[in-house]
C-alpha positions, 0 to 999 in steps of 0.5 A, a space after each residue: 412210489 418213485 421212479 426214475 425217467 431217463 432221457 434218449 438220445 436220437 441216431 440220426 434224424 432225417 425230416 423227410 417232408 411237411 404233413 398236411 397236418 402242419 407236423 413233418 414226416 421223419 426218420 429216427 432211430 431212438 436210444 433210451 440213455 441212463 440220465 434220468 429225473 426222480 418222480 414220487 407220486 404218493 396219494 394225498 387229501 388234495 392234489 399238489 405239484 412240485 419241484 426241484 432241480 433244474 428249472 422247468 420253463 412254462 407253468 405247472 398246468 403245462 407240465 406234461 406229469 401234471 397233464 398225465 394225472 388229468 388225461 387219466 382221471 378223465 376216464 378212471 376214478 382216480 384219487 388226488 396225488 401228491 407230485 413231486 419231479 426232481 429235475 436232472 435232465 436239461 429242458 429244450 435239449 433234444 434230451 425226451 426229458 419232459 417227454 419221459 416225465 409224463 409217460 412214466 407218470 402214466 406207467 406209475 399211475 398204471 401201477 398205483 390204482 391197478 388200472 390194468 392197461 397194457 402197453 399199446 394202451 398207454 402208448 395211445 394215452 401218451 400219444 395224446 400228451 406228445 409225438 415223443 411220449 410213446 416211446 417211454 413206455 416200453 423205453 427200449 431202442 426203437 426207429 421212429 417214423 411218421 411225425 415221431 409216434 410210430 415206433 418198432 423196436 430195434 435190436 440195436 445194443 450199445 451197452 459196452 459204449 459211454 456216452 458223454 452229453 454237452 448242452 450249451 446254455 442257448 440253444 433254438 425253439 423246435 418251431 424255430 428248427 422245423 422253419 429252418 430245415 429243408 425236408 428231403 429224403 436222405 442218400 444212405 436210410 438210418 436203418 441201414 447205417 446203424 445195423 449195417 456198420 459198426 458205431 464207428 463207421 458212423 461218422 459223416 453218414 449218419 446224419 441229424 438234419 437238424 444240425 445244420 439249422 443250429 449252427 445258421 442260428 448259433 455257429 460259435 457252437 460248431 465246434 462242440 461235435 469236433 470237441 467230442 472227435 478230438 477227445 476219442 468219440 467213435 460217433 457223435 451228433 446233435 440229439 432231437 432238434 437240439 441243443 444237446 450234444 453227444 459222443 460215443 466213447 469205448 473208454 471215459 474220455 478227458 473233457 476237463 476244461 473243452 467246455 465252459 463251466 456252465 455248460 451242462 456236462 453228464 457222462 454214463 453208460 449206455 
């Protein structure tokens, strides 16, 4: 069986106060975007786990496909697999990449052994893989509250729009990004802005507070969202807690030569 788990980005993202659990209570709205990754998982004699594509950092045991298999072999008989993940989607770009990864391993499962579990089912098992995992099971545009896992869905549609992603090469830790924010609840609520005002009106109010904690670590990349305005954005932002970039256009925009050659660049439909 293959699939194809694609990447999100993030409208706005407000970190609204600390949790007594050492985790942050924030805002989000979530958008599912049509970059995605290739997984295959076909049943072997013995278990194995592959790669290709972009590197992935960490160890195998750490990847969150390989953590899917296990925490459901846990709790059903299931036989060893053979993994493979191509990797398109950038890692530590506030892109859902690894995140998308281990949901849709659960969703395959699902299918492959016909283990019957409706979606509430494995967005509980998600959970325990990750804050951003749930999401991926129903993979439709959703605000974000609590630490990131409770979802509702959004009927927000974008589908005319292009999107166009820019992940420079360093980017921050999420712990590093948490140490620098400062918590607070913002002027104007995300849910009002996105279903209030067009993409357009957007700009300046919709806000990812994670922003400004990257450009105090990387200000030489303060320029990216300006870039993404010049060639025709009607929006652009910082996704998650970086470091990708992206911008909302009505037509395919010119970039050629706005950002160096190793810098990732992808651009599609939304």
């Amino acid at each position: 069986m293959i699939s194809f788990p694609n990447a999100k980005i993030n409208l706005g993202l407000n970190v609204l106060s600390k949790r007594e659990d050492g985790y942050h209570n924030v805002n989000s709205l979530i958008y599912p975007v049509r970059l995605s990754d290739v997984l295959e998982v076909v049943e072997a004699r013995k278990f194995s786990f592959s790669t290709s594509g972009l590197i992935i950092p960490g160890v195998d045991a750490d990847n969150l496909v390989v953590k899917a298999y296990h925490l459901l072999r846990k709790d059903f008989d299931l036989p060893a697999v053979s993994i493979h993940l191509h990797k398109t989607v950038p890692a530590g770009a506030g892109l859902g990449g690894g995140s998308s990864d281990g949901a849709f391993m659960l969703k395959m499962l699902n299918a492959m052994f016909e283990l019957f579990l409706d979606d509430a089912i494995l967005e509980d098992y998600a959970l325990q893989l990750g804050s951003d995992c749930p999401f991926f099971i129903r993979n439709e545009p959703a605000f974000v509250s609590g630490k990131g896992d409770a979802l509702e869905k959004s009927e927000l549609e974008l589908k005319e729009l292009i999107v166009c992603i820019v992940k420079p090469e360093r980017g921050i830790s999420t712990a590093d990004a948490y140490r620098t924010v400062s918590p607070g609840i913002p002027d104007k609520d995300i849910r009002k802005i996105v279903e209030d005002l067009p993409v357009e009106a957007w700009r300046g109010i919709l806000l990812n507070d994670f922003e400004e904690a990257f450009y105090k670590k990387l200000p030489e990349y303060g320029e990216i969202k300006h870039k993404l305005y010049e060639a025709g954005a009607l929006y652009a932002s910082m996704s998650g807690s970086g470091s990708a970039f992206y911008g909302i256009f009505r037509d395919s925009p010119e970039l050629k030569g706005a950002f160096p050659d190793a810098w990732f660049t992808w651009e599609g439909t939304l």
